[in-house]
C-alpha positions in Angstrom: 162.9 137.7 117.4 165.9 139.3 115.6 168.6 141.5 117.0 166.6 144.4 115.0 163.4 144.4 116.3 161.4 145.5 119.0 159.2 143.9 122.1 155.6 145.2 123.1 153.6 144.4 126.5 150.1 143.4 125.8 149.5 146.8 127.3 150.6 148.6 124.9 149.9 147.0 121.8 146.4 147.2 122.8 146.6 150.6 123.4 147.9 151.4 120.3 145.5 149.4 118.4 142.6 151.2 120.6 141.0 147.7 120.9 140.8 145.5 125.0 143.5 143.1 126.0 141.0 140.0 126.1 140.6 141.1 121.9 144.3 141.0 121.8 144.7 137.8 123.5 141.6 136.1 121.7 143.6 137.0 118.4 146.9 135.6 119.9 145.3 132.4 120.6 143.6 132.1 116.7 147.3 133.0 115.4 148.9 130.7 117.5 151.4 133.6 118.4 153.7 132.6 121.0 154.9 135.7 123.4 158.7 137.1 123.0 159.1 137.6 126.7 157.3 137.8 129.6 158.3 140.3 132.0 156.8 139.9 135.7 153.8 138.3 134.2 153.4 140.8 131.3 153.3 139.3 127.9 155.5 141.1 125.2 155.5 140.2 121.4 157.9 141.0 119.4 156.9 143.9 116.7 156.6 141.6 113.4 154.0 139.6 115.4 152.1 142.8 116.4 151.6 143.0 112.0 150.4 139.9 112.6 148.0 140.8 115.0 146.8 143.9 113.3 146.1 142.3 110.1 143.7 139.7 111.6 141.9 142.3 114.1 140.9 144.6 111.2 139.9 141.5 108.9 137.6 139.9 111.6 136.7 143.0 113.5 133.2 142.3 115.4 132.7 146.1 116.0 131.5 146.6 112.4 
């Protein structure tokens, strides 16, 4: 994380990608992201990592 950029919770990256927390955390675990910060047992990424995220959600998304 740089002194730039910008943390998420879990919370809300899900929300803003309108998909559940458990898809979030499924797609963590594929990536091998490691969380930021955790925050009273909140996970936060750091923003370069939600990209990261995104990408692979909408190239393997099951709802199609």
């Amino acid at each position: 994380m740089n002194a730039t950029s910008s943390i998420l919770s879990i919370g809300k990256i899900a929300g803003d990608l309108q998909r559940p927390v458990t898809e979030i955390l499924l797609a963590v675990d594929r990536l091998s992201i490691r969380p930021a910060m955790t925050i009273n047992g909140i996970l936060h990424f750091d923003e370069s990592d939600v990209s990261t995220i995104a990408a692979y959600l909408r190239d393997h998304d099951a709802r199609k």
